[in-house]
C-alpha positions, 0 to 999 in steps of 0.5 A: 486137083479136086473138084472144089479147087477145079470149080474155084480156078474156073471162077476165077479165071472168068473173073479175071477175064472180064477185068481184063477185057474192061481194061484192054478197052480203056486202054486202047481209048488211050492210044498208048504204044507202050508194051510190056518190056524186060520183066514184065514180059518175063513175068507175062511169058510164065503165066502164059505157059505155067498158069504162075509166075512163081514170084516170091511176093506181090511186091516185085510184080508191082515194082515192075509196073511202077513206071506208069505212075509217074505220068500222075506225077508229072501231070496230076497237078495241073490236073488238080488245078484245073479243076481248082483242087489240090493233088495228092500223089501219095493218098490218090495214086500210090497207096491205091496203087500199092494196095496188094503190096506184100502179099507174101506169095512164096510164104502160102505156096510153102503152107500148101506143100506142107498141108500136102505133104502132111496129108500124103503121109497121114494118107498112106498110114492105116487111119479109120475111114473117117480119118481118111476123109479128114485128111482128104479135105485137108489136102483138097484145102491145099490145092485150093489155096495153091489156086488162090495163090495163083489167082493173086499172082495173076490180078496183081499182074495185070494191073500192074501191067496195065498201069506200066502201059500208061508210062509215056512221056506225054507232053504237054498236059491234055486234059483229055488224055489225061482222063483217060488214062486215069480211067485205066489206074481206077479201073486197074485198081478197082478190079484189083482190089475187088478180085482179091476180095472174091479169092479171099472170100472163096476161100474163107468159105473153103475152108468153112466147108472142109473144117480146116479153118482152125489149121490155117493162120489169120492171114487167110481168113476173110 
């Protein structure tokens, strides 16, 4: 791993620390038992040893903490009513929860072994020094969108995670409980949405400063 790519995973990782050290907060003002189960807990051991889940996309990440949402469901009208508002589940809650659905995390990591592989084989051919630098920055590129992919997979994870610790059957309706676990959801969302923003303008910037953003495809930029 370069140095660019090695300085990108460092900022990610405190990012992605401070999220989820706000969500553990708010979480426990929930005094929810829930914890992670069946694939989540799948998902939650692979990063733990390999820094990546290697999930094909965001989507089966988000599916498995889709559980929690149904607490809003169930309790966000009377919510509503109280407060002599409608509610909107779809628009409140599941399109803001389904935000990074379809992030296509297979597809990229597929992209960052081709770029890879290319630039091991135009390394080992007889090429100018300038050549050689070019081929190098490229291959730095690919380790840094390897880090990005991995970065996702992670922001994605936990709020999913965060969202599936929510899914318990609370009744009856309490105005108070309620709030904060809505307090989870928009924290969970936010930082999901904001961190994602910070990778993907890292590495928009990456690739301005190694001159490989004609070689990427627009779903990179920024």
């Amino acid at each position: 791993m370069d140095d660019a790519s090695l300085r990108m995973r460092v900022a990610f990782d405190e990012r992605i620390g401070d999220s989820r050290a706000e969500l553990a907060q708010l979480l426990a003002r929930c005094d929810t038992t829930n914890v992670r189960t069946g694939y989540l807990a799948e998902l939650a051991a692979r990063l733990e040893v390999f820094g990546s889940a290697g999930e094909p996309s965001s989507t089966s990440i988000l599916d498995a903490g889709a559980s929690g949402l149904e607490y809003f469901r169930r309790h966000g009208p009377e919510h509503a009513r109280r407060r002599h508002g409608q509610f909107d589940f779809d628009e409140e809650i599941g399109s803001r929860y389904d935000t990074q659905r379809d992030i296509p995390l297979a597809e990229l990591r597929a992209d960052a072994e081709r770029l890879e592989s290319l630039c091991s084989d135009m390394l080992d051919a007889r090429h100018d020094p300038w050549q050689r630098a070019v081929w190098q920055r490229i291959g730095g590129f690919a380790d840094s969108l390897r880090v990005a992919c991995d970065a996702v997979e992670r922001i994605v994870f936990d709020k999913a995670d965060a969202v599936h610790r929510l899914a318990e059957d609370v009744e009856p309706y309490d105005d108070l409980g309620y709030e904060a676990r809505l307090a989870v959801f928009e924290a969970a969302c936010r930082h999901a949405d904001a961190d994602v923003a910070d990778v993907l303008r890292r590495l928009g910037h990456e690739m301005a400063s190694t001159g490989t953003r004609d070689l990427a495809e627009n779903r990179y930029a920024t």
